[in-house]
Backbone bond lengths (Angstrom), bond angles and torsions (degrees), N, CA, C in turn:
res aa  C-N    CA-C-N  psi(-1)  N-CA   C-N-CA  omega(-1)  CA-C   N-CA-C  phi
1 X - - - 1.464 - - 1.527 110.70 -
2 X 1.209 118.90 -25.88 1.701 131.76 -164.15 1.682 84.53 -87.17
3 X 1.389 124.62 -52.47 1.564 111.19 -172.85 0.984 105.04 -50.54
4 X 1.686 135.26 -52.47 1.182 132.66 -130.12 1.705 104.12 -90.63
5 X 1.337 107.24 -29.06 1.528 112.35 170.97 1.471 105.16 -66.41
6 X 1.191 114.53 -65.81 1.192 131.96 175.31 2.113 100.98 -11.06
7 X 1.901 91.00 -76.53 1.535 76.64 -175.62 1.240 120.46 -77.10
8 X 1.286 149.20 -23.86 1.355 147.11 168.42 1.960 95.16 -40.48
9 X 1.190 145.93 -65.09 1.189 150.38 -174.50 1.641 89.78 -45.48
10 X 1.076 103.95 -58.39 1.809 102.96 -167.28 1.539 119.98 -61.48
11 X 1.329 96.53 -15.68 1.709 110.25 -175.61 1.314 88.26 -113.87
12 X 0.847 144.43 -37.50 1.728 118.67 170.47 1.303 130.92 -48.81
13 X 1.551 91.30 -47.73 1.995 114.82 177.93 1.722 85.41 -76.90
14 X 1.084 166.75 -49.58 1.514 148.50 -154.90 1.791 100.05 -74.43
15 X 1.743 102.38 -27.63 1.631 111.36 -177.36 1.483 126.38 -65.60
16 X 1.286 103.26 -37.57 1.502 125.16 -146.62 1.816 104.27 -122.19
17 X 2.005 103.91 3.17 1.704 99.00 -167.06 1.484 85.26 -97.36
18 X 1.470 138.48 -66.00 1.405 122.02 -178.73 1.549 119.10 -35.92
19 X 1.275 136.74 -20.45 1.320 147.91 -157.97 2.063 81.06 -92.07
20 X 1.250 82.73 -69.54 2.010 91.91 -164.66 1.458 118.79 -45.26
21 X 1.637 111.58 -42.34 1.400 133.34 150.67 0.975 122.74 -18.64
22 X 1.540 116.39 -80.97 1.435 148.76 -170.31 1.658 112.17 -51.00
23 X 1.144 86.40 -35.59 2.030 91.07 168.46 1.116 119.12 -25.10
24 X 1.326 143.83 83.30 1.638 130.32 -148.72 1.932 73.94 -127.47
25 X 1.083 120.78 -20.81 1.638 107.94 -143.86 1.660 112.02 -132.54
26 X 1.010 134.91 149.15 1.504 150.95 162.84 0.800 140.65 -34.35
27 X 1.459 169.78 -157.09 1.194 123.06 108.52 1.690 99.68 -129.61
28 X 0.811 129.99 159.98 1.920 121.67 -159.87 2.086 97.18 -153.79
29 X 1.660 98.40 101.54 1.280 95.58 -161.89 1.349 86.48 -104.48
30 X 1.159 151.01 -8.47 1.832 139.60 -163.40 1.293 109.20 -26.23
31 X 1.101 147.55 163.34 1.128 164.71 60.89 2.340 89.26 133.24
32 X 1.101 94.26 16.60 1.000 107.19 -165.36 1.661 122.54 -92.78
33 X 1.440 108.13 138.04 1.956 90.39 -160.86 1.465 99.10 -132.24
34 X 1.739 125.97 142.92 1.430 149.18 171.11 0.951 132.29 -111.41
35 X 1.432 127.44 126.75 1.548 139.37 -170.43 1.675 90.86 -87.93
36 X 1.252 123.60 135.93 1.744 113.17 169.68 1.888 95.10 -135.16
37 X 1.024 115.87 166.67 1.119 150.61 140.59 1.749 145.66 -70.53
38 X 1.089 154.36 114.38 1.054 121.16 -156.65 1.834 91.09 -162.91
39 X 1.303 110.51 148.49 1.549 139.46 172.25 1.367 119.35 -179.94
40 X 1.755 92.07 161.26 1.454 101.71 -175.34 1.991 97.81 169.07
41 X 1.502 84.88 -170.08 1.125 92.85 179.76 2.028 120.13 -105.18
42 X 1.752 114.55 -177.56 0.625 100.11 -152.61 1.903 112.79 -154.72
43 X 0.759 142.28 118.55 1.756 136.82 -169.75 1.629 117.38 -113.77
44 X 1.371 114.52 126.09 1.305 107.54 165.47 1.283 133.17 -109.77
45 X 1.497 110.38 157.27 1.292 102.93 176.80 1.913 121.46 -122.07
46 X 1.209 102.88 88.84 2.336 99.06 176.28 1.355 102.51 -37.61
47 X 1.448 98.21 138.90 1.157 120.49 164.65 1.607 100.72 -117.00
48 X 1.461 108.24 93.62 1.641 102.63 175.03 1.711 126.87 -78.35
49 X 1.423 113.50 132.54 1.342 115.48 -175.68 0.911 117.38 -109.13
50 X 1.566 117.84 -25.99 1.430 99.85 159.85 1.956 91.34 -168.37
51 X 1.432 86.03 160.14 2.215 95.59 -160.93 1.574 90.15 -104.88
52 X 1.200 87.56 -178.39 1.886 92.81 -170.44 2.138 68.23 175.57
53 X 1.761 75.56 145.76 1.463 106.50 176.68 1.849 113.56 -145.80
54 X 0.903 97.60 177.77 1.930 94.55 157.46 1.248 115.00 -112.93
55 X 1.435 122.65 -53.25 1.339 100.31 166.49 1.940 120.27 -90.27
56 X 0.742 139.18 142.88 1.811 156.94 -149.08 1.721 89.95 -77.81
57 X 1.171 124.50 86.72 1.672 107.55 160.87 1.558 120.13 -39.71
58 X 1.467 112.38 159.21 1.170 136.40 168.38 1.505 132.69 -66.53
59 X 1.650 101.47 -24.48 1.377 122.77 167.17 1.469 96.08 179.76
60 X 1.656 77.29 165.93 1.844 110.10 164.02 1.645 104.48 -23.93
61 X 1.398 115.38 -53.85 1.640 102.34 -162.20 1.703 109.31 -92.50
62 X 0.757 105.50 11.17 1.803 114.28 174.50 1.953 114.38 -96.25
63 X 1.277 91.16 -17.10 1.454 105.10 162.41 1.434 136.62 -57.69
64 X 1.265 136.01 153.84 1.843 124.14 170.56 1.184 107.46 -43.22
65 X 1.642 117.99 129.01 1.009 139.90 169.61 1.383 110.99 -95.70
66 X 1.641 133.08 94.93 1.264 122.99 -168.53 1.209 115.91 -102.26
67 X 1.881 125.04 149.02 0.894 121.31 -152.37 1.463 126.68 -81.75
68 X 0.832 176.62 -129.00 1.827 160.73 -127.10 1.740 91.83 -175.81
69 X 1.095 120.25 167.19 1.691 123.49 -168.28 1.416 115.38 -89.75
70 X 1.702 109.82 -3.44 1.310 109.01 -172.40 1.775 100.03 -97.42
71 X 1.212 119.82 -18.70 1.572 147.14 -172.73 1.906 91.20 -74.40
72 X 1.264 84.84 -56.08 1.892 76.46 -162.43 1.661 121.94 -54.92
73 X 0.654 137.77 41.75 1.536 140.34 -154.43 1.434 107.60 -75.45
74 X 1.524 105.75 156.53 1.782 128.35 176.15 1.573 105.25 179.37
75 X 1.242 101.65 -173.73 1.422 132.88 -158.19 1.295 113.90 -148.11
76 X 1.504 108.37 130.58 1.574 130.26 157.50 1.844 125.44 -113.84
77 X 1.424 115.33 150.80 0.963 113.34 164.50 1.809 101.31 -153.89
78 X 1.774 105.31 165.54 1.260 111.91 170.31 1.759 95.46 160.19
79 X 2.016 89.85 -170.32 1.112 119.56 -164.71 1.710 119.47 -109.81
80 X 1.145 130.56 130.48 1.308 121.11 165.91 1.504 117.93 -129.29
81 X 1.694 114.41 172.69 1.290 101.61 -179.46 1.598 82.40 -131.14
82 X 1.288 96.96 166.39 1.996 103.62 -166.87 1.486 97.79 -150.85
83 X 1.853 111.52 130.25 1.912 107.93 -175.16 1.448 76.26 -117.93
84 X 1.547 111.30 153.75 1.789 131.32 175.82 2.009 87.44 -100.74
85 X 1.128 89.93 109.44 1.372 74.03 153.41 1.554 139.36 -109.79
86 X 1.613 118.83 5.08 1.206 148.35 95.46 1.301 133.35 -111.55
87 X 1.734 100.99 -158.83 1.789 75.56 -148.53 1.480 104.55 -93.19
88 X 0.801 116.37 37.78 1.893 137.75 -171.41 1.242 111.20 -130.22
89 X 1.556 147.63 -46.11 1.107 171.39 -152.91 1.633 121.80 -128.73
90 X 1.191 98.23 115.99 1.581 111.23 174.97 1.771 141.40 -156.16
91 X 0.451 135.80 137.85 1.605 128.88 171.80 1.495 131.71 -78.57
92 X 1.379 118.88 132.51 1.551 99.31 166.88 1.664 97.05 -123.90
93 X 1.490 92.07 177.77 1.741 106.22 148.05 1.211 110.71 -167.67
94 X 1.377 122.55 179.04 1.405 115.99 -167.45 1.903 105.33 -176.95
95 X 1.004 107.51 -166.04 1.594 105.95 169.68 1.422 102.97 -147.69
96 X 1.257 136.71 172.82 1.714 141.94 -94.26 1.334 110.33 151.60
97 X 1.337 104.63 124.00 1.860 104.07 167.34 1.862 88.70 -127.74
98 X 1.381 93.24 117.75 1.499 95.93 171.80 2.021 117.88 -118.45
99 X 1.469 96.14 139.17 1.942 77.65 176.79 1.485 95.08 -125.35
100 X 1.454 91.42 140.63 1.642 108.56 175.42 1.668 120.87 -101.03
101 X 0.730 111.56 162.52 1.887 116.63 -175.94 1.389 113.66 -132.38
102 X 1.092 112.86 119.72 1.627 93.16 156.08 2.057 101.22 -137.85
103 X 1.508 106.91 147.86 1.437 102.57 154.55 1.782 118.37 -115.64
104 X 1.431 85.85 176.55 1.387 107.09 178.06 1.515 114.59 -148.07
105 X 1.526 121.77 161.41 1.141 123.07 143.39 1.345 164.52 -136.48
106 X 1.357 152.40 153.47 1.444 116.54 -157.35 1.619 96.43 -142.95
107 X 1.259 119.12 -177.10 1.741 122.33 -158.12 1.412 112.52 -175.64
108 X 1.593 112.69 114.03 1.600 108.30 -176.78 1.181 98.46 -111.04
109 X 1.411 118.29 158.80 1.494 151.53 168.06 1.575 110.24 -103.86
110 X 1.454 121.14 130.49 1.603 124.84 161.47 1.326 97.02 -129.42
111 X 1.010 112.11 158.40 1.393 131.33 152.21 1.545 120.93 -129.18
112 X 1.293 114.05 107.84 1.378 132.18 -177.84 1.384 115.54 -84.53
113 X 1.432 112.33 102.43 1.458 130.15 -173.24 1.634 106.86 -62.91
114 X 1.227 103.05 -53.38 1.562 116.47 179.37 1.734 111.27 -64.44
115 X 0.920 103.58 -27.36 2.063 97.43 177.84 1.372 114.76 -114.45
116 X 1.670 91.63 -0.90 1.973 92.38 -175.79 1.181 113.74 48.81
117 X 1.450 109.72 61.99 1.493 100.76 158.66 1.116 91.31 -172.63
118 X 1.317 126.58 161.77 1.542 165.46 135.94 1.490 121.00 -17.87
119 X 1.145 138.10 131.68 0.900 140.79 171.83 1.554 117.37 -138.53
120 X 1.331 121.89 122.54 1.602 116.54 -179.93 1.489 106.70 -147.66
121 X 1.241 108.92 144.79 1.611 132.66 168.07 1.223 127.55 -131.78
122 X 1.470 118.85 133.22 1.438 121.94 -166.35 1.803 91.33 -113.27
123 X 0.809 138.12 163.69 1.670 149.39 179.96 2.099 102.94 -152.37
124 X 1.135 98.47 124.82 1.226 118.92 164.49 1.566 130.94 -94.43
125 X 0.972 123.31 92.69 1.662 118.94 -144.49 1.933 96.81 -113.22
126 X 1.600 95.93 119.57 1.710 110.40 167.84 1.320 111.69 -111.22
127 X 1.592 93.89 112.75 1.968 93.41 164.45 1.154 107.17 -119.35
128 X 1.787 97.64 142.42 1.289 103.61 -176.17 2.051 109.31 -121.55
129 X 1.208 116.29 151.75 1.927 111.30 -170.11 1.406 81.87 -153.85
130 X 1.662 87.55 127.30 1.311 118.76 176.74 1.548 114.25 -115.05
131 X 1.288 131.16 150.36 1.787 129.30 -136.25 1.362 96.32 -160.70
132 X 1.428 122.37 112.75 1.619 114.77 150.95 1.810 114.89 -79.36
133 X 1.208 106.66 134.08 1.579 107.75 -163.17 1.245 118.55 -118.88
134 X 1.078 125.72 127.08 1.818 128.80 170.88 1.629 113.23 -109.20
135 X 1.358 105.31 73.61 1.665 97.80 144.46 1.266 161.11 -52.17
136 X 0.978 129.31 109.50 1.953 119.08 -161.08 1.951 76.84 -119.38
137 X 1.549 97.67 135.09 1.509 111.99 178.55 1.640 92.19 -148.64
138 X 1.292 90.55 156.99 1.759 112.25 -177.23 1.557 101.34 -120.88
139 X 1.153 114.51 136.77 2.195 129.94 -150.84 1.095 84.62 -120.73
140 X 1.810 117.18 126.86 1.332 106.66 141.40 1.522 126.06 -136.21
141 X 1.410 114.33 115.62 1.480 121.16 -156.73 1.656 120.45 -65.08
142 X 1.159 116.29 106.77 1.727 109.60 -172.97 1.474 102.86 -83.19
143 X 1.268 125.93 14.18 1.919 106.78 155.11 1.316 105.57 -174.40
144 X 1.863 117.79 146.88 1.063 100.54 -170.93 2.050 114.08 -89.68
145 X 0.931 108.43 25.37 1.575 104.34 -174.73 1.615 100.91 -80.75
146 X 1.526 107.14 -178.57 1.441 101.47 -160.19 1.246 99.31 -84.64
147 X 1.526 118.86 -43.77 1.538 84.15 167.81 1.053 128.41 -83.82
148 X 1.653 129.54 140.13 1.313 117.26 -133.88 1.901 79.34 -148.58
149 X 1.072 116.57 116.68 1.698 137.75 139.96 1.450 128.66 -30.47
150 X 0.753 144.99 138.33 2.045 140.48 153.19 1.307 122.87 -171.51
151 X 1.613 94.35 172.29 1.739 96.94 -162.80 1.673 85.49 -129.44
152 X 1.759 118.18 159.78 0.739 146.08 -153.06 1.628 138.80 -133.96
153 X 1.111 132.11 120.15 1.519 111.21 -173.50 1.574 122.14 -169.46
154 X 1.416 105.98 134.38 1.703 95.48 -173.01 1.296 105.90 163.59
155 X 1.370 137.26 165.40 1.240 144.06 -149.43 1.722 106.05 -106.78
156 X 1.035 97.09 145.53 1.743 100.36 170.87 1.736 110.90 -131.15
157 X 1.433 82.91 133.06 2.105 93.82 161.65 1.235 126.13 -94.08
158 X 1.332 105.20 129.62 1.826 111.07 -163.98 1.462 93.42 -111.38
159 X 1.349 118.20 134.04 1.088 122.36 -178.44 2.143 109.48 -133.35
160 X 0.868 98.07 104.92 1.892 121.87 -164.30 1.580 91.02 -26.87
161 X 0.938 113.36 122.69 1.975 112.03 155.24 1.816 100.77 -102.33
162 X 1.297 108.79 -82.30 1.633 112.11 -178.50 1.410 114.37 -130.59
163 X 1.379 112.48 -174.65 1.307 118.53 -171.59 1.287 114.94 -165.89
164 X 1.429 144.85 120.08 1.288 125.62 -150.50 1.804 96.06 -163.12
165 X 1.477 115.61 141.43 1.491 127.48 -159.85 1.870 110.57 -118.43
166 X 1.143 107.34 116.26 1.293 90.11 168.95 1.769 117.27 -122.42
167 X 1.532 124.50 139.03 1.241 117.54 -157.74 1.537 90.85 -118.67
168 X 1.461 118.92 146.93 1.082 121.21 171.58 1.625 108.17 -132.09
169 X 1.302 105.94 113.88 1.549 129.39 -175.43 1.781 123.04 -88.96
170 X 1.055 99.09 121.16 1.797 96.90 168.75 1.500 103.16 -165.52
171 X 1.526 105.91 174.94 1.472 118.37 -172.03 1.570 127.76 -88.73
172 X 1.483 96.91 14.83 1.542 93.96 -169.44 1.846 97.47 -121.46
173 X 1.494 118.39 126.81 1.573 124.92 174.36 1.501 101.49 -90.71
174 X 1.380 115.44 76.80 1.542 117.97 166.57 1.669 100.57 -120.59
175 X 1.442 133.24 24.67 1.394 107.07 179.25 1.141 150.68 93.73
176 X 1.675 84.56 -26.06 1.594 99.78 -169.27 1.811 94.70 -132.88
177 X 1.522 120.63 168.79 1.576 121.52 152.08 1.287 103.79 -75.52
178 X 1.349 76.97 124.42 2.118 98.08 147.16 1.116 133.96 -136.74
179 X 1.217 109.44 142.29 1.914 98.55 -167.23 1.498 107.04 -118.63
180 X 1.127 56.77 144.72 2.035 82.18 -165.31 1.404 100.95 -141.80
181 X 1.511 101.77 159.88 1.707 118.22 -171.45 1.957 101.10 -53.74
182 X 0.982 118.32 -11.83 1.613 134.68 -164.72 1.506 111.33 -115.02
183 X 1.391 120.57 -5.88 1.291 117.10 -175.49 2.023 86.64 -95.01
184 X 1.615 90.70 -178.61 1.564 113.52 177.12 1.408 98.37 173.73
185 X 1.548 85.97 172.42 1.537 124.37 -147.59 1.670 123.34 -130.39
186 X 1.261 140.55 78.73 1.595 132.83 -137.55 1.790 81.69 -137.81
187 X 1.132 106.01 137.27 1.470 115.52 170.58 1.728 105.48 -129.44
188 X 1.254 129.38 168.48 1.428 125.98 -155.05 1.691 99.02 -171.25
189 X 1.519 106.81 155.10 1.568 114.71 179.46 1.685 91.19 -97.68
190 X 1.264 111.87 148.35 1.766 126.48 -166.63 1.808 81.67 -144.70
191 X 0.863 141.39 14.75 1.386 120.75 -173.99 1.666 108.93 -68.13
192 X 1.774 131.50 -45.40 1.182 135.62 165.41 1.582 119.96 -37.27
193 X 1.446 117.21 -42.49 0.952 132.26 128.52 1.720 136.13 24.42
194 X 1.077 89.11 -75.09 1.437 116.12 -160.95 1.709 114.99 -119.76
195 X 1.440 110.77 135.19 1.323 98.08 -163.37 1.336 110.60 -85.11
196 X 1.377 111.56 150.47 1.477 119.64 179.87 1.492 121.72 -49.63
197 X 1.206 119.33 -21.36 1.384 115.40 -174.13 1.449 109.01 -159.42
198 X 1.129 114.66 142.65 1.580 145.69 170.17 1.484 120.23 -145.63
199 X 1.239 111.35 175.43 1.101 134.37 -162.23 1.530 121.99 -172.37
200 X 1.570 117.26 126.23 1.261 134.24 179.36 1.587 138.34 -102.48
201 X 1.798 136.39 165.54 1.416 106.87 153.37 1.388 86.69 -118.72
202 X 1.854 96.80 164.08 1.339 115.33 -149.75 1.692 98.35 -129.73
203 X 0.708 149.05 91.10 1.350 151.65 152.08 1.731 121.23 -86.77
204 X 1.731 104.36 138.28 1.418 106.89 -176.94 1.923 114.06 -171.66
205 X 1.045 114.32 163.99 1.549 118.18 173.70 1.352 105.04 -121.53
206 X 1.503 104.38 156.66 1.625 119.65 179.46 1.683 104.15 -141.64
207 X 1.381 97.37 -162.33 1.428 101.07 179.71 1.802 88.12 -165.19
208 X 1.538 116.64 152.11 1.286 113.13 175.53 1.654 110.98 -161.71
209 X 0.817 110.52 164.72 1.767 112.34 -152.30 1.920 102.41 -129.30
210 X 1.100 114.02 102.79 1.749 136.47 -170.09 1.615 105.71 -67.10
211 X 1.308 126.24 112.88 1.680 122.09 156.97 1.275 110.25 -110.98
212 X 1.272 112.31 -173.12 1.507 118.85 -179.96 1.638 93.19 -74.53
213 X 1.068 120.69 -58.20 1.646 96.04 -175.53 1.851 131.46 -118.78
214 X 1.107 87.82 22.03 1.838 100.77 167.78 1.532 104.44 -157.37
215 X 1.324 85.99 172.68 1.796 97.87 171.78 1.694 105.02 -128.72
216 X 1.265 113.58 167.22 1.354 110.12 -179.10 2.037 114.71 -149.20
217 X 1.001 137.22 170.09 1.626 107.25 -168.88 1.889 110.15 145.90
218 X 1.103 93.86 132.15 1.419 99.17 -152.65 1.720 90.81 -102.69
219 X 1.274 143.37 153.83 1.753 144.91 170.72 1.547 92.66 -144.66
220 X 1.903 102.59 172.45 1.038 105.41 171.20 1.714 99.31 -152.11
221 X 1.018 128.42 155.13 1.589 134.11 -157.22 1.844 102.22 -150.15
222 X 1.334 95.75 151.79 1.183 111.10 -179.68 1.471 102.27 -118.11
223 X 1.191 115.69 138.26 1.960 105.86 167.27 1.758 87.11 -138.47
224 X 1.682 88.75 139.45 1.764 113.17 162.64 1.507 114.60 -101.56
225 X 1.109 112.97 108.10 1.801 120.72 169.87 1.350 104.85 -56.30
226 X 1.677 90.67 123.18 1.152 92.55 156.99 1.429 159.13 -91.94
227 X 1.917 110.66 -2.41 1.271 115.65 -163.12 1.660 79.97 -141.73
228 X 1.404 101.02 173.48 1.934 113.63 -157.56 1.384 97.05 -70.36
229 X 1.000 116.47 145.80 2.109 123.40 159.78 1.456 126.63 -69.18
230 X 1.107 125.66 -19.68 1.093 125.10 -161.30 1.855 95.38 -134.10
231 X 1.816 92.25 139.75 1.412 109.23 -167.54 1.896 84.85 -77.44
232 X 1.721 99.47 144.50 1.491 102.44 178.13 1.517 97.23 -98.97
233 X 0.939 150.67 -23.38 1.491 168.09 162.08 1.617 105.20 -26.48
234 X 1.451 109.03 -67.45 1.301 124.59 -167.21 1.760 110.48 -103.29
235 X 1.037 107.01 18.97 1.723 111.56 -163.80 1.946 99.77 -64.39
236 X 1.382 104.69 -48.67 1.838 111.47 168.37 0.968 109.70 -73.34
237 X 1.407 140.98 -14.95 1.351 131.39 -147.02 1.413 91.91 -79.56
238 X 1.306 126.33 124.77 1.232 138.50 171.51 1.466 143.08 -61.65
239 X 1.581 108.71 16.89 1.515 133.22 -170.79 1.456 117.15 -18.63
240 X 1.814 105.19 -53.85 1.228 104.94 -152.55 1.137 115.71 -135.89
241 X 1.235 123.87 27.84 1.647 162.91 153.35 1.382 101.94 87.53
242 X 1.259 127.43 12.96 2.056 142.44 -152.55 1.583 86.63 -80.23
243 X 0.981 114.04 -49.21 1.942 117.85 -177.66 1.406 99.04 -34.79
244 X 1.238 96.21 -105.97 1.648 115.56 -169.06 1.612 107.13 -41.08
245 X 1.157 119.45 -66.97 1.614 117.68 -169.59 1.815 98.52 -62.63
246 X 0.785 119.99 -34.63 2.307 103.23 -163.47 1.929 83.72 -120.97
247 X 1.381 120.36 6.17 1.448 119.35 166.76 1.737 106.05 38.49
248 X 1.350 106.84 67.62 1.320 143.50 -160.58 1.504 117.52 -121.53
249 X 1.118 126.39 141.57 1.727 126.23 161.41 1.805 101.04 -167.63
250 X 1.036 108.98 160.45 1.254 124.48 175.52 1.762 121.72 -75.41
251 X 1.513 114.15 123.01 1.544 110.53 176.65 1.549 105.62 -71.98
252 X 1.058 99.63 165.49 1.627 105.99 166.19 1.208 116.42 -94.73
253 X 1.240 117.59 119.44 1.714 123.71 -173.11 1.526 103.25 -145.01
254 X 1.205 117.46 163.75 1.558 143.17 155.43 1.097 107.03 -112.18
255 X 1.612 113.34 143.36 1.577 139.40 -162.28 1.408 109.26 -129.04
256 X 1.457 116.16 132.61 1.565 151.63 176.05 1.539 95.14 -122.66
257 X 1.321 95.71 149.60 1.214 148.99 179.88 1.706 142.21 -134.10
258 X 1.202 121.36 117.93 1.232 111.14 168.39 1.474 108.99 -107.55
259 X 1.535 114.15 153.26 1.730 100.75 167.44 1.726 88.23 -140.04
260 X 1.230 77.22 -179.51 1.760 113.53 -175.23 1.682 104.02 -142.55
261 X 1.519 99.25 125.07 1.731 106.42 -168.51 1.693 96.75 -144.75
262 X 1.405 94.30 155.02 1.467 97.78 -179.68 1.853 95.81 -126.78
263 X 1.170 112.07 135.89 1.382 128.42 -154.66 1.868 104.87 -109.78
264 X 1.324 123.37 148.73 1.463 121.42 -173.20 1.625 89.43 -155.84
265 X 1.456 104.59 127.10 1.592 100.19 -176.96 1.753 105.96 -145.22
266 X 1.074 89.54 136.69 2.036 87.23 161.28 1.182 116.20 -140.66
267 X 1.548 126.24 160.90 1.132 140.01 -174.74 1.602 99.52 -69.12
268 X 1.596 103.57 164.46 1.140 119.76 -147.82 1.730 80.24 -112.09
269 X 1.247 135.39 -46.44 0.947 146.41 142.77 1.820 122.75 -58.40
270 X 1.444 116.69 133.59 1.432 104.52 -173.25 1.617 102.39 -70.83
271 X 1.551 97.99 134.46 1.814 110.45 -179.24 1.658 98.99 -58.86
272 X 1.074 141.80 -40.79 0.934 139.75 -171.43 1.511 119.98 -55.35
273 X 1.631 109.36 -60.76 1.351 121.66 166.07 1.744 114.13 -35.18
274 X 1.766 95.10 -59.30 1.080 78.38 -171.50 1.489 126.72 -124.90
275 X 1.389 93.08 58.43 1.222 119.22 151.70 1.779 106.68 55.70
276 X 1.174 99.66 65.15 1.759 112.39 -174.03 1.646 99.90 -92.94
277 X 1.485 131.81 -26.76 0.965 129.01 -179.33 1.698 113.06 -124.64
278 X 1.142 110.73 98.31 1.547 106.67 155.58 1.325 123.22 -128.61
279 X 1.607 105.82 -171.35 1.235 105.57 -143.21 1.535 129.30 -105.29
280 X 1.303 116.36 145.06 1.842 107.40 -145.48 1.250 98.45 -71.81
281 X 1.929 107.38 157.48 1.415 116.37 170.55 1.491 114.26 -93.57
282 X 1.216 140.44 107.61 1.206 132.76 163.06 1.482 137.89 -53.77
């Protein structure tokens, strides 16, 4: 295990020393503005406030079991535009279609007096909410060389596109899916669901690397929701038959997120013209 780090470190530093080298130049963003690009991936985390079921568990541990932050997975992509208003300091905003995930799971027990026997079901439940997004964030650059560091911060509007559930059913309470001649698979629209609008704050750091005519640079951001996920209106409303048959409803929670994005940007003006990169004085 010690080799194997070992060379990944050694091939990183052989990756990243012509790059570090090459630093010949400045980078001078004033008054200066960028169209970027941006995707990647993405993890959530519920913050539950309060559970609701149909039938009343027995305890605390008979409750949704939700899944861990590496489980929750989704994806973002989009566009922003960004003004320097020195060369340290700047603004962007842009718009965004992001989808979030989270699972959970839950598991009933009967016991049937009349057939003498047992009866149990475990259900594996994926929801997924999809968001057109407007971020406005404030940049602030900790150096001017090309490769260039920063920290990040500012609110975003999420505005509901869809929302969609998939439950996976079988007879065995071990935790995990298993498929068996008795398991199944039902997916459903939840968009009513879910409230039309929220809103987050978004804080994060990146790092990004300056040429004469693009930039390129990977960040990662955290945003905390701020208002509940789930419509309280329609929480019984029986849309998609998931209630009664997998004896299902939605908790009330607020949703966080972390992502990881890789960023592609150019001046709006050619960098070249105007002279966004020159060259250091020693």
């Amino acid at each position: 295990m010690k080799i194997v780090k070992i060379i990944i470190t050694i091939s990183l530093g052989l990756t990243l020393a012509p790059f570090v080298s090459a630093q010949k130049y400045t980078v001078h963003k004033n008054k200066k503005s960028y169209i970027a690009v941006h995707g990647g991936f993405n993890f959530s985390i519920p913050h539950v406030s309060d559970r609701y079921a149909i039938l009343s568990p027995q305890s605390e541990e008979m409750e949704k079991d939700y899944g861990k932050l590496g489980k929750n997975t989704g994806a973002q992509f989009g566009i922003r535009y960004s003004y320097n208003f020195t060369n340290a300091l700047a603004i962007n905003a842009g718009i965004g279609y992001q989808s979030f995930g989270f699972k959970y799971r839950t598991d009933y027990s009967w016991n049937d007096t009349i057939a003498q026997q047992n009866l149990t079901k475990e259900m594996h439940h994926e929801q997924k909410v999809s968001y057109f997004s407007i971020p406005v964030m404030v940049r602030w650059d900790f150096s001017r060389q090309q490769f260039m560091p920063y920290a990040q911060a500012g609110i975003s509007f999420d505005f509901r596109h869809q929302s969609k559930k998939s439950i996976h059913q079988d007879q065995i309470i071990d935790e995990k899916i298993t498929e068996s001649q008795f398991s199944s698979l039902e997916t459903a629209d939840m968009t009513e669901h879910i409230r039309k609008f929220n809103m987050g704050i978004m804080a994060g750091i990146g790092i990004e690397y300056y040429t004469k005519f693009f930039t390129f640079g990977v960040e990662s951001n955290f945003k905390y929701g701020f208002f509940k996920l789930v419509n309280d209106e329609n929480r019984y409303a029986d849309m998609t038959g998931f209630a009664m048959k997998y004896l299902d409803v939605l908790d009330q929670l607020k949703l966080s997120n972390w992502n990881v994005q890789f960023t592609l940007a150019i001046p709006i003006n050619h960098s070249v013209k105007t002279n966004i990169l020159r060259k250091r004085r020693y």
